[in-house]
Backbone as CSV, one residue per row, in Angstrom:
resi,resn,N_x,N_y,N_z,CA_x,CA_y,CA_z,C_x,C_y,C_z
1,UNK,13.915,17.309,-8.110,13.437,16.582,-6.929,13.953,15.149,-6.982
2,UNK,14.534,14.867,-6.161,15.357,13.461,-5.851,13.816,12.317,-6.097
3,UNK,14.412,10.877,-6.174,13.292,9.772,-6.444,12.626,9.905,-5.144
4,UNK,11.436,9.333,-4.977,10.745,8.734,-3.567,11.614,7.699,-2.826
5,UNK,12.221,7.496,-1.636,12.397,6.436,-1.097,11.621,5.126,-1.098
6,UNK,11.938,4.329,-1.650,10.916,2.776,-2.340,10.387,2.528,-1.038
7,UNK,9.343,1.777,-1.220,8.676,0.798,0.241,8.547,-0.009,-0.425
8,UNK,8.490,-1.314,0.356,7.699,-2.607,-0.296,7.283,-2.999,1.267
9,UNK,5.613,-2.968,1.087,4.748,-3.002,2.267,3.955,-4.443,1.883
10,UNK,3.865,-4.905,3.120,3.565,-6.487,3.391,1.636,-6.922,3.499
11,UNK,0.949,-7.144,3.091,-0.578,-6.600,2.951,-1.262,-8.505,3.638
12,UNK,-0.791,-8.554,5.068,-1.470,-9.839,5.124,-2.294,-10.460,5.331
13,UNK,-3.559,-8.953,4.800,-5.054,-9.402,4.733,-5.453,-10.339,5.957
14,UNK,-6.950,-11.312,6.157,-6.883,-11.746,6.961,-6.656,-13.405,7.222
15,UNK,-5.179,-12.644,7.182,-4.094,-14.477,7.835,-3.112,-13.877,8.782
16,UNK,-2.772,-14.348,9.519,-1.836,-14.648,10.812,-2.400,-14.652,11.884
17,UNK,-1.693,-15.558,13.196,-1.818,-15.641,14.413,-0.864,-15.228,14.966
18,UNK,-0.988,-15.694,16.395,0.028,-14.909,17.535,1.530,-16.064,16.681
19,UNK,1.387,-17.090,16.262,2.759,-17.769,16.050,3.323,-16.867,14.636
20,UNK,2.645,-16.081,14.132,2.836,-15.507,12.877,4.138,-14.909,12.726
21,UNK,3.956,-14.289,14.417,4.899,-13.336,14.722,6.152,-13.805,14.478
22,UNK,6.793,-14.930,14.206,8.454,-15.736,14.128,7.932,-14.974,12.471
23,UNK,7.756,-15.205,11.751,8.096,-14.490,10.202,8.221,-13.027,10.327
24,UNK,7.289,-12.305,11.080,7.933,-10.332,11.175,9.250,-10.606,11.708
25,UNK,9.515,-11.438,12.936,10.722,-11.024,13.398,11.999,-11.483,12.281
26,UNK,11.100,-12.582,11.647,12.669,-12.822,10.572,12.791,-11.666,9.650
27,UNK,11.648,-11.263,9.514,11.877,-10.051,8.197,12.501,-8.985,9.324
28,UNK,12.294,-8.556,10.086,12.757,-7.619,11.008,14.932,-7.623,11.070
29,UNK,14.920,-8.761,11.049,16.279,-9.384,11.496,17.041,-9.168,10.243
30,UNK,16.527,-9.349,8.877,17.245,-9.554,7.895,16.877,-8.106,6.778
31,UNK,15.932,-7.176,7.392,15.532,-6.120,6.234,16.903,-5.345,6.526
32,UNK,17.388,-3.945,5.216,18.172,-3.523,5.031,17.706,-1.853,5.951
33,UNK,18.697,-1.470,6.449,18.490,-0.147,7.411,18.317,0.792,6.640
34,UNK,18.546,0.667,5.841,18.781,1.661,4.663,18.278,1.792,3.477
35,UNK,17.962,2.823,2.374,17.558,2.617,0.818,15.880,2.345,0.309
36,UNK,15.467,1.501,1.365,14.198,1.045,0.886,13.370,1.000,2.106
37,UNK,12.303,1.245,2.594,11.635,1.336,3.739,10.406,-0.155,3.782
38,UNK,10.528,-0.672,4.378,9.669,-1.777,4.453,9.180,-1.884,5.726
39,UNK,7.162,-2.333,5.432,6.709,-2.762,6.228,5.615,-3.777,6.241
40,UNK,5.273,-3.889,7.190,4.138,-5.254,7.622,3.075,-4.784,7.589
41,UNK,1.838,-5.169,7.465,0.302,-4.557,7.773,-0.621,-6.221,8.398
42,UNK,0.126,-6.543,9.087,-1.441,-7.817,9.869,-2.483,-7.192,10.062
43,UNK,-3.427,-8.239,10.193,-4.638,-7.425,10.909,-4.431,-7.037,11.872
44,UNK,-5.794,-6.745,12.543,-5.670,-5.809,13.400,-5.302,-6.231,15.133
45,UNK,-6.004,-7.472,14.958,-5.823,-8.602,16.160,-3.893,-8.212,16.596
46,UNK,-3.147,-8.414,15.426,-1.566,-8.130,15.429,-0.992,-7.209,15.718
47,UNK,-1.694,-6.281,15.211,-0.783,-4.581,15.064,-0.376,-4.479,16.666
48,UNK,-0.738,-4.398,17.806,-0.371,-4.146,18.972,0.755,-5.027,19.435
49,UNK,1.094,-6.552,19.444,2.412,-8.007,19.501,3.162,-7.383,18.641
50,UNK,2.895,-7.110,17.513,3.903,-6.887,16.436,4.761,-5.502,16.654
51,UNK,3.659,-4.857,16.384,4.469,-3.429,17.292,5.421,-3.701,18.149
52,UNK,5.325,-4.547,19.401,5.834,-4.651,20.596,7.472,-5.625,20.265
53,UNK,6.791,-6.531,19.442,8.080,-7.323,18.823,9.026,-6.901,18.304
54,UNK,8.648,-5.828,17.127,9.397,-5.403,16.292,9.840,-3.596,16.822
55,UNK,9.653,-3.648,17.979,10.367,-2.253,18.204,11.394,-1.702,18.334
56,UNK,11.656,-0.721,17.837,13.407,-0.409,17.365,13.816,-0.673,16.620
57,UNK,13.736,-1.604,15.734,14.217,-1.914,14.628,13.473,-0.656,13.247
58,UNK,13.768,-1.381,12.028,13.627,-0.522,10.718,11.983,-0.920,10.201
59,UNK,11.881,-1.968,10.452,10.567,-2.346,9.760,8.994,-1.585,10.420
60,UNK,8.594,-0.999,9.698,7.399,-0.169,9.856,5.971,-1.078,10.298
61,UNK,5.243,-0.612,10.662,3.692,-1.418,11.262,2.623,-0.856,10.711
62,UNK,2.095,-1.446,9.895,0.541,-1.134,9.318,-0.731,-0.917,9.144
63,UNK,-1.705,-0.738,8.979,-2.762,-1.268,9.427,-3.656,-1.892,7.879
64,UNK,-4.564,-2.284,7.932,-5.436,-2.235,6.552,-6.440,-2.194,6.247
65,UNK,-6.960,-1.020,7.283,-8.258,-0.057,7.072,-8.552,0.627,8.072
66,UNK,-9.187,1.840,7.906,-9.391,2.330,9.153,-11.347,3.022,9.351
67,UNK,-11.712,3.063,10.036,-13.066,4.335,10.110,-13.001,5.349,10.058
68,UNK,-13.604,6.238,9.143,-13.596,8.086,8.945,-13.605,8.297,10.314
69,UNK,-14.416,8.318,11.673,-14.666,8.961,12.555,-13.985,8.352,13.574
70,UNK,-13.509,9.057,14.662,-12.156,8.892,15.531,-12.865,8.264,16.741
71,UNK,-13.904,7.904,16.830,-14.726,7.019,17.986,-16.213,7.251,17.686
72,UNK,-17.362,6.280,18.337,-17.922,6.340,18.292,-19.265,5.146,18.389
73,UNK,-20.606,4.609,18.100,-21.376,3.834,17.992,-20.990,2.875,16.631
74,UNK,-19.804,2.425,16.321,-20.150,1.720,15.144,-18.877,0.549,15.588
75,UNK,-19.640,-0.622,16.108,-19.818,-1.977,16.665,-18.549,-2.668,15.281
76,UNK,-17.644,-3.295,15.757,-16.619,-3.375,15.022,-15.644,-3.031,14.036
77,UNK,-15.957,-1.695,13.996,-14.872,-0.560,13.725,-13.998,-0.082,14.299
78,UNK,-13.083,0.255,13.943,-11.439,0.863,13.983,-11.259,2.066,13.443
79,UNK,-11.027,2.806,14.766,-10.815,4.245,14.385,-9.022,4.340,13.543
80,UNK,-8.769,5.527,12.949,-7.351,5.439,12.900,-6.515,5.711,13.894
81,UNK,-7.456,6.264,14.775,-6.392,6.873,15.905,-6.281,5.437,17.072
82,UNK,-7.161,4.780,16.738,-6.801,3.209,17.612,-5.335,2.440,16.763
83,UNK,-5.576,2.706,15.816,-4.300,2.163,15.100,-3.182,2.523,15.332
84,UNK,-3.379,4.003,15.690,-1.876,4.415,15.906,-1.461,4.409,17.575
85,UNK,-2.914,4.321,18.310,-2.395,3.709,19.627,-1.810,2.201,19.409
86,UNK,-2.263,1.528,18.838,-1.289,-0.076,18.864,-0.311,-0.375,18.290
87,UNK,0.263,0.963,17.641,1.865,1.018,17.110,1.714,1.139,15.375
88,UNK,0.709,1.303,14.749,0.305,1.745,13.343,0.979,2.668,13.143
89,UNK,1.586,2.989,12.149,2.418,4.419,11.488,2.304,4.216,9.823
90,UNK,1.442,3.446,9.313,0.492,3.511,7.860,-0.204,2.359,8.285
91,UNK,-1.457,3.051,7.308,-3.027,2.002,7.104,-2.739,2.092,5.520
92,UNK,-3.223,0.912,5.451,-3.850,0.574,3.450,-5.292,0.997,3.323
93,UNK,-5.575,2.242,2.509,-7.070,2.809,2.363,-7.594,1.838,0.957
94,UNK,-8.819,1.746,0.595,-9.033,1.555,-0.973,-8.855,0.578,-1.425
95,UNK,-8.460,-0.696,-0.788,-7.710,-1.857,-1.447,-9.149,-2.317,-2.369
96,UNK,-8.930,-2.646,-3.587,-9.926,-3.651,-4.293,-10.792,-4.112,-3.621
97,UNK,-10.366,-5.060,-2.416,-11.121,-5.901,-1.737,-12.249,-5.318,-0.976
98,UNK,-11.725,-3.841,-0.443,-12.590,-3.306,0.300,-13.734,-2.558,-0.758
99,UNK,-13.181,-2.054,-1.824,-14.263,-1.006,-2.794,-15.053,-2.431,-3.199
100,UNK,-14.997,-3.352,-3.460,-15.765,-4.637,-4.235,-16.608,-4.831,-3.209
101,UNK,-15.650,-5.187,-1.914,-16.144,-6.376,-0.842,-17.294,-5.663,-0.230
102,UNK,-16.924,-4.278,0.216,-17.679,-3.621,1.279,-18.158,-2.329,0.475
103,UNK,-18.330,-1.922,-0.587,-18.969,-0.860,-1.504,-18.528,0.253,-1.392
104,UNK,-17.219,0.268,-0.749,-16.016,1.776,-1.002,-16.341,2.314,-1.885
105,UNK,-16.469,3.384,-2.138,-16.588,4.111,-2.982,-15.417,5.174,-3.425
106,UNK,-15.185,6.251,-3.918,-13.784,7.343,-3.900,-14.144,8.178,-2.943
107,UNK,-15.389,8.174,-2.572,-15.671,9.574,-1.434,-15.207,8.929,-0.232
108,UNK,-15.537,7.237,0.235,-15.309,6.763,0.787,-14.081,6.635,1.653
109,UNK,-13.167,6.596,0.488,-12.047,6.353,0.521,-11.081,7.611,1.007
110,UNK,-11.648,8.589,0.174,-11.312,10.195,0.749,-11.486,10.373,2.175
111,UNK,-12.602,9.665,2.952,-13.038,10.593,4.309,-11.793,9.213,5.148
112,UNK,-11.669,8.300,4.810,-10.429,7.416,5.053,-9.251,7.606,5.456
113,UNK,-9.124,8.429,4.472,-7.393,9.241,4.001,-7.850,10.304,5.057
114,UNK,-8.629,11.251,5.122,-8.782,12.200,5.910,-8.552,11.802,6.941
115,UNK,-9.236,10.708,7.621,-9.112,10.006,8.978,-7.510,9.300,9.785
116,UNK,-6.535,9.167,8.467,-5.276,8.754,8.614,-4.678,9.652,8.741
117,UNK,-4.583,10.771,7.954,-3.895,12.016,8.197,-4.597,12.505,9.399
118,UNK,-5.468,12.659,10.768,-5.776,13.094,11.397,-4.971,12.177,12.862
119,UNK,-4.829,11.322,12.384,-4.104,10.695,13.277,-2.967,10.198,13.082
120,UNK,-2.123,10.866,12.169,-1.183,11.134,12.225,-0.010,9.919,11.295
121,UNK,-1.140,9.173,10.718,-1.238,7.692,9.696,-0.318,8.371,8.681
122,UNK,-0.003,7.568,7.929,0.845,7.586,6.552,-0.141,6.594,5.447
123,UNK,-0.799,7.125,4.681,-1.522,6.309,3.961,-1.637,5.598,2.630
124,UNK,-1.949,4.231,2.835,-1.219,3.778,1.170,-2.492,3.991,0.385
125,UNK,-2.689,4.656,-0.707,-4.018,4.865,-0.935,-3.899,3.793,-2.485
126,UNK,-5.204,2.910,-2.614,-5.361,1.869,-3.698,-5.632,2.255,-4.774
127,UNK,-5.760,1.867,-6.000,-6.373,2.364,-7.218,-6.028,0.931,-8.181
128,UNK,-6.593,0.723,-8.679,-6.745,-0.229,-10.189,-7.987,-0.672,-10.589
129,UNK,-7.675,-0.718,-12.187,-9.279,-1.411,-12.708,-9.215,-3.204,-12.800
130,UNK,-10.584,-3.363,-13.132,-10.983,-4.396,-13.534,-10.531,-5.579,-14.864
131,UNK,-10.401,-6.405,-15.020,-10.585,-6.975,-15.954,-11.116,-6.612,-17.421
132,UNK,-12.294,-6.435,-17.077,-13.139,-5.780,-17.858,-13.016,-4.240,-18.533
133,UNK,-12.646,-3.653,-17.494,-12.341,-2.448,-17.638,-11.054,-2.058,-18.671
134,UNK,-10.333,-2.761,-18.293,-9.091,-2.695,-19.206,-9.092,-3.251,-20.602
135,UNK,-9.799,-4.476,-20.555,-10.097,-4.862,-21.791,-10.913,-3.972,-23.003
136,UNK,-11.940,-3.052,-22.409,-12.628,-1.944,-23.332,-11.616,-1.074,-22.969
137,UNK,-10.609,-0.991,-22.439,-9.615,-0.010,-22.874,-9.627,1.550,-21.635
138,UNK,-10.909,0.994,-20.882,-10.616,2.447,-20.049,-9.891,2.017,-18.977
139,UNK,-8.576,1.489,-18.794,-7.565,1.333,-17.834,-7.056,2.706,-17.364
140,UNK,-6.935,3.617,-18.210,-6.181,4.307,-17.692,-7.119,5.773,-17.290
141,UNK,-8.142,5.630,-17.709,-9.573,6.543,-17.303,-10.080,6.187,-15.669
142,UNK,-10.189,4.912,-15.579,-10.566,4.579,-14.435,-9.390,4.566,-13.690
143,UNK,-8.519,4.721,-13.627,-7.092,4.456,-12.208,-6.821,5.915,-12.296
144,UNK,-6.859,7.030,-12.880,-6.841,8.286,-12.727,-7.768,8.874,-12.070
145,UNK,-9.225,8.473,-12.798,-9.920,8.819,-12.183,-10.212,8.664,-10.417
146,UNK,-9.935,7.132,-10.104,-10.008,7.221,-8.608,-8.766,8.015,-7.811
147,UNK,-8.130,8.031,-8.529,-6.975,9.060,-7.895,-7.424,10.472,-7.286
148,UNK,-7.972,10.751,-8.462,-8.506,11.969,-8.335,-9.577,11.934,-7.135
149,UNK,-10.764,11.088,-7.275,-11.601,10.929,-6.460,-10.902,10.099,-4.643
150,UNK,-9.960,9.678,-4.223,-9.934,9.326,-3.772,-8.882,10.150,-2.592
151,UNK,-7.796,10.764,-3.524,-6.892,11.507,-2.669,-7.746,12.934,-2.556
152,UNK,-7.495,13.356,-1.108,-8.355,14.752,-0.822,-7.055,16.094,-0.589
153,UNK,-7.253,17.057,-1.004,-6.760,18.162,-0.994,-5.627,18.175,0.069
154,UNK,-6.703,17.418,1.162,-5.190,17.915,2.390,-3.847,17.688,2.783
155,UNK,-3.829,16.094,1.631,-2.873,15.531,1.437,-1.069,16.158,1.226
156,UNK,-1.623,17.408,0.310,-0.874,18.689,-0.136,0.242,18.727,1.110
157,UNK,1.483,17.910,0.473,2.705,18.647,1.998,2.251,17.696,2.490
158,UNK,1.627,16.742,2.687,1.370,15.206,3.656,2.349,13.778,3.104
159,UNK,3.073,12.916,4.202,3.122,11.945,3.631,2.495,10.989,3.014
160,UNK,2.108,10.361,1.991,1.069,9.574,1.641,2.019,8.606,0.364
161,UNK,0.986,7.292,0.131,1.582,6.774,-0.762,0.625,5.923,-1.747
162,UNK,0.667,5.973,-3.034,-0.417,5.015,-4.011,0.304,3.822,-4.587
163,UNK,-0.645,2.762,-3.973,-0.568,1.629,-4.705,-1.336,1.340,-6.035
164,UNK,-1.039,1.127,-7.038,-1.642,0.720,-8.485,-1.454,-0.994,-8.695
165,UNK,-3.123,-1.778,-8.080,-3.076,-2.670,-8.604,-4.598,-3.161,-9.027
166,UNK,-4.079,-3.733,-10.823,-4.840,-3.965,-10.922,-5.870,-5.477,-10.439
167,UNK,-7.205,-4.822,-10.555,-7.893,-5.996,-9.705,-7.934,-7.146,-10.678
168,UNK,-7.796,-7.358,-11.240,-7.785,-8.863,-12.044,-6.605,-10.058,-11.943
169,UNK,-5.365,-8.675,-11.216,-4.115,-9.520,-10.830,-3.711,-10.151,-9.881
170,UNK,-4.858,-9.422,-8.742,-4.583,-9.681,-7.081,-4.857,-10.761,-6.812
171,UNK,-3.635,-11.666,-6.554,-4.099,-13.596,-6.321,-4.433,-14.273,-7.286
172,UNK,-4.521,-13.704,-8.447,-4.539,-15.100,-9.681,-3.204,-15.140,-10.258
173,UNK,-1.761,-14.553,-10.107,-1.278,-15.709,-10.713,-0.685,-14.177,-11.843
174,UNK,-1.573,-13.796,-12.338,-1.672,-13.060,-13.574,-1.181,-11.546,-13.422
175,UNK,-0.358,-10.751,-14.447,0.274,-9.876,-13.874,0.198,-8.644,-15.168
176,UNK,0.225,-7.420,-15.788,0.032,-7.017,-17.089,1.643,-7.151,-17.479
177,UNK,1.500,-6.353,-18.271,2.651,-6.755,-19.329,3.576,-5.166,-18.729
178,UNK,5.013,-5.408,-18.570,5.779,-4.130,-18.060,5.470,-3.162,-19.002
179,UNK,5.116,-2.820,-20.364,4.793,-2.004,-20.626,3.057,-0.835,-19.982
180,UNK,2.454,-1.954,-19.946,1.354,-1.580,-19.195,1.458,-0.799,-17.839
181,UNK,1.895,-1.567,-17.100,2.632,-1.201,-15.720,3.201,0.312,-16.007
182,UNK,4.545,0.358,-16.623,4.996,1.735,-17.017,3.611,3.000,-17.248
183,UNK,3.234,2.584,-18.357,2.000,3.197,-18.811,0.991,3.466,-17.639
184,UNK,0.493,3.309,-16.516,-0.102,3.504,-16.061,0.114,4.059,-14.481
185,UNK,1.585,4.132,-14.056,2.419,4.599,-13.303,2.801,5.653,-13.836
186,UNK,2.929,6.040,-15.133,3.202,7.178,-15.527,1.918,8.267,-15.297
187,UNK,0.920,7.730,-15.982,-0.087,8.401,-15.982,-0.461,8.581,-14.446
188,UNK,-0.185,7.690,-13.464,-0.821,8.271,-11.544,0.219,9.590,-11.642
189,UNK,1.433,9.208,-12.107,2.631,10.533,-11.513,1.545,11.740,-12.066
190,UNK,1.089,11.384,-13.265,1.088,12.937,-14.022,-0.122,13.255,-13.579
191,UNK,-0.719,12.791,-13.115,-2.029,12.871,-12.627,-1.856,13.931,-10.586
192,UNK,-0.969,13.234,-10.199,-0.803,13.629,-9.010,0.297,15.155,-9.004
193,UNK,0.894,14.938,-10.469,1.121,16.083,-10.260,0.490,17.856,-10.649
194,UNK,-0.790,16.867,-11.499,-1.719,18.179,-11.632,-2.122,18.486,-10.442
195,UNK,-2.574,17.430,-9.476,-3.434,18.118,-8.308,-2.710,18.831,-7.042
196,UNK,-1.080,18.016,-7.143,-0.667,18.937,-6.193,0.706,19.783,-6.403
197,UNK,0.788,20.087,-7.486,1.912,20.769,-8.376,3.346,19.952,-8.406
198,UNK,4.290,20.992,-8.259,5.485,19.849,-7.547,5.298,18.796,-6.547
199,UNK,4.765,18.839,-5.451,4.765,18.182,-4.567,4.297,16.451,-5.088
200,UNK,3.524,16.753,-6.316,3.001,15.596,-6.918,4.197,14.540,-7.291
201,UNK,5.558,14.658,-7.085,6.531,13.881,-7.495,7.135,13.158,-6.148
202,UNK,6.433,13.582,-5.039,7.222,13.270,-3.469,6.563,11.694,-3.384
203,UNK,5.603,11.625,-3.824,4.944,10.035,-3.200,5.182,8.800,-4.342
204,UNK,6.105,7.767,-3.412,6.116,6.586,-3.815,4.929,6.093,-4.799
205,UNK,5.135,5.647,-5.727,3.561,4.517,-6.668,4.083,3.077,-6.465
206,UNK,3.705,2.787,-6.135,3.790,0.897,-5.394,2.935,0.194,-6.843
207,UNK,3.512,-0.608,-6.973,2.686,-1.518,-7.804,2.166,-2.762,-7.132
208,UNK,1.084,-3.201,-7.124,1.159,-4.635,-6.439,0.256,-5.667,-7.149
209,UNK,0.168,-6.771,-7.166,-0.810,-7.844,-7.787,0.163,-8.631,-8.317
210,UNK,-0.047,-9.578,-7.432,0.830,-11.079,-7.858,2.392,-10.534,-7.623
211,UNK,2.897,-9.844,-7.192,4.220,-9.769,-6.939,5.036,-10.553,-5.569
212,UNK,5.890,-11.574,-6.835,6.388,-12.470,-5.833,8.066,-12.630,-6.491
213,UNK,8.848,-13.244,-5.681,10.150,-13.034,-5.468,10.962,-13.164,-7.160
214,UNK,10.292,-14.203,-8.227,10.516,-14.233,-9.134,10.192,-13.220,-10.596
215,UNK,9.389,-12.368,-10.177,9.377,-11.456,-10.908,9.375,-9.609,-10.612
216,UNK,9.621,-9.909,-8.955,9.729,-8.728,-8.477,11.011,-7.505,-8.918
217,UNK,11.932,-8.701,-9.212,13.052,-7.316,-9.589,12.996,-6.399,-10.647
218,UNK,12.357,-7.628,-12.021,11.676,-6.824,-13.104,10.962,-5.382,-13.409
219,UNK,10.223,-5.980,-12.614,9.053,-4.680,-11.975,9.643,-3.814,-11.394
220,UNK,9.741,-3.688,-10.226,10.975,-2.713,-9.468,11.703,-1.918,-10.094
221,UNK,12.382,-2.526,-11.173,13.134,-1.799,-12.076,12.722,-0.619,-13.121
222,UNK,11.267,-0.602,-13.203,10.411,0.044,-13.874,10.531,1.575,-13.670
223,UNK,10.401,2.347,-14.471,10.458,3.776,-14.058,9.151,3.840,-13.720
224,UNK,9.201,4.917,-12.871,7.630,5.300,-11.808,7.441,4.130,-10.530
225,UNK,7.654,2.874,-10.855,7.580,2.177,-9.989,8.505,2.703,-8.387
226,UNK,8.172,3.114,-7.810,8.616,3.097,-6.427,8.014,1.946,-5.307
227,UNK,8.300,1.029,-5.366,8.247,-0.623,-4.724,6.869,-1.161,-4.708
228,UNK,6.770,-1.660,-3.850,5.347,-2.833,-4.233,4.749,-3.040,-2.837
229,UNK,3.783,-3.464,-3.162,2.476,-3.943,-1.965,2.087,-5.629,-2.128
230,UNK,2.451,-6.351,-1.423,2.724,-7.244,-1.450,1.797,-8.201,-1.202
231,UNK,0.802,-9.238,-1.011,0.076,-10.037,-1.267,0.255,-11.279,0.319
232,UNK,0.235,-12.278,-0.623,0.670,-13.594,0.103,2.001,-14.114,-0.175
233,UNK,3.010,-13.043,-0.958,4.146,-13.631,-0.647,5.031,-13.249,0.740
234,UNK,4.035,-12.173,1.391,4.842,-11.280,2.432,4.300,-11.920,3.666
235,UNK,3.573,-13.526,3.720,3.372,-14.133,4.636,4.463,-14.752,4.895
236,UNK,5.437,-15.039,4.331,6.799,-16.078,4.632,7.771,-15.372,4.118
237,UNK,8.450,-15.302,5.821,9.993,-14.256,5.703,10.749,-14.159,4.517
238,UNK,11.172,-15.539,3.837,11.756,-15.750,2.852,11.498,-14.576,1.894
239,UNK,10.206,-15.267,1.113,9.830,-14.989,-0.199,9.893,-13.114,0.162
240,UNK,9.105,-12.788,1.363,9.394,-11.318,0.951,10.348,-10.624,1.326
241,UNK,11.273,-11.001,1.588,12.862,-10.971,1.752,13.100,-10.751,0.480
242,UNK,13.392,-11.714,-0.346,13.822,-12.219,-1.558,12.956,-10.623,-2.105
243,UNK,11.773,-10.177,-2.001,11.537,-9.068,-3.066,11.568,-7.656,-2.460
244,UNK,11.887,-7.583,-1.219,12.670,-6.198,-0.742,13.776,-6.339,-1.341
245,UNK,14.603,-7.472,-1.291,16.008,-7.940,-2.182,16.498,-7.249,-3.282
246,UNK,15.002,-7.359,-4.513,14.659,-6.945,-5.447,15.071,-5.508,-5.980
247,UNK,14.757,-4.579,-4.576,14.192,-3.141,-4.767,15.641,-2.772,-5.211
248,UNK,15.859,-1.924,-6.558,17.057,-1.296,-7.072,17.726,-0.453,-6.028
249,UNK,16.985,0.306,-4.758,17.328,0.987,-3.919,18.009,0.466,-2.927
250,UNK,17.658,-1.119,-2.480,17.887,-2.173,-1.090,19.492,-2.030,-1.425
């Protein structure tokens, strides 16, 4: 089975305005057609301008979260299938921020993924431990484990994609050591390929936390690594230029 085609997906949490839009179009203008698939995820306020901006071109549109249920009574929620009316073609499920911030859970996260694949989403699904967690050593207990708990059966023959970052790295600065990285990209592959046999080798593993233009090629270069999820360097055309740049595939 040939490698995954790399992504390096743009995660710009909640920052940008309508002027935001001059940085997609520079990344739009300067990404490669070829080799590596890259995209944007603004909020949600964006996904519909951006869409509209960036149409026709190579660069993909995101979202970064969606609601299990496809409409309904729940007062500032986002179905997935609203996402993919405003030009969405992947949501980010699972991110740290959301299992910490808002009490995600893996079941959570499952009826998520269910909800992206129903509308027809491509989904980046999250996983990493703690600080803490890694330090007593169950790093690689806990990022399997939500794997397991988080990706659902139907996935089987679905496009989908896992990001592995750990939460202690996201925005401080701080990054593990490439052996670690290896080590724990290895273990999602082998993990994904118990649950869905061969097919377990088709989906990209993104690494992300703190990945910025100066140490992105490193990483990239990593076996298992299939590209990255990108932070606050993918707010300014440049810098995440410079680490699609990176991708051994670009």
């Amino acid at each position: 089975m040939s490698a995954p085609t790399p992504l390096i997906a743009g995660n710009w949490k909640m920052n940008g305005t309508a002027e935001s839009l001059a940085q997609a179009s520079a990344v739009a203008a300067a990404a490669p057609a070829a080799g590596v698939r890259v995209a944007l995820c603004p909020p949600a306020t964006l996904l519909a301008s951006m869409s509209r901006a960036l149409a026709g071109g190579q660069v993909m549109i995101g979202a970064q979260d969606c609601h299990p249920e496809p409409s309904g009574a729940f007062t500032g929620d986002i179905s997935a299938e609203m996402l993919a009316d405003a030009g969405a073609s992947l949501v980010i499920l699972g991110h740290s921020e959301r299992r910490a911030g808002h009490g995600e859970d893996d079941a959570a996260v499952a009826s998520k993924v269910q909800a992206a694949l129903r509308a027809g989403l491509e989904p980046i699904i999250c996983v990493g431990e703690t600080r803490q967690e890694r330090e007593a050593g169950q790093a690689l207990a806990v990022v399997t484990g939500q794997v397991r708990g988080s990706l659902p059966a139907a996935l089987a023959g679905k496009a989908f994609t896992v990001a592995y970052e750990p939460v202690w790295a996201i925005g401080t600065g701080l990054t593990p050591t490439l052996e670690d990285i290896v080590e724990v990209h290895q273990a999602i592959r082998a993990t994904l390929r118990d649950m869905f046999g061969e097919g377990g080798g088709a989906p990209a593993i993104l690494y992300g936390g703190s990945v910025k233009p100066g140490n992105a090629a490193e990483i990239l270069a990593l076996p298992e690594v299939g590209g990255a999820l990108v932070g606050g360097a993918s707010l300014k055309a440049e810098d995440f230029l410079a680490i699609v740049a990176g991708s051994p595939k670009a």
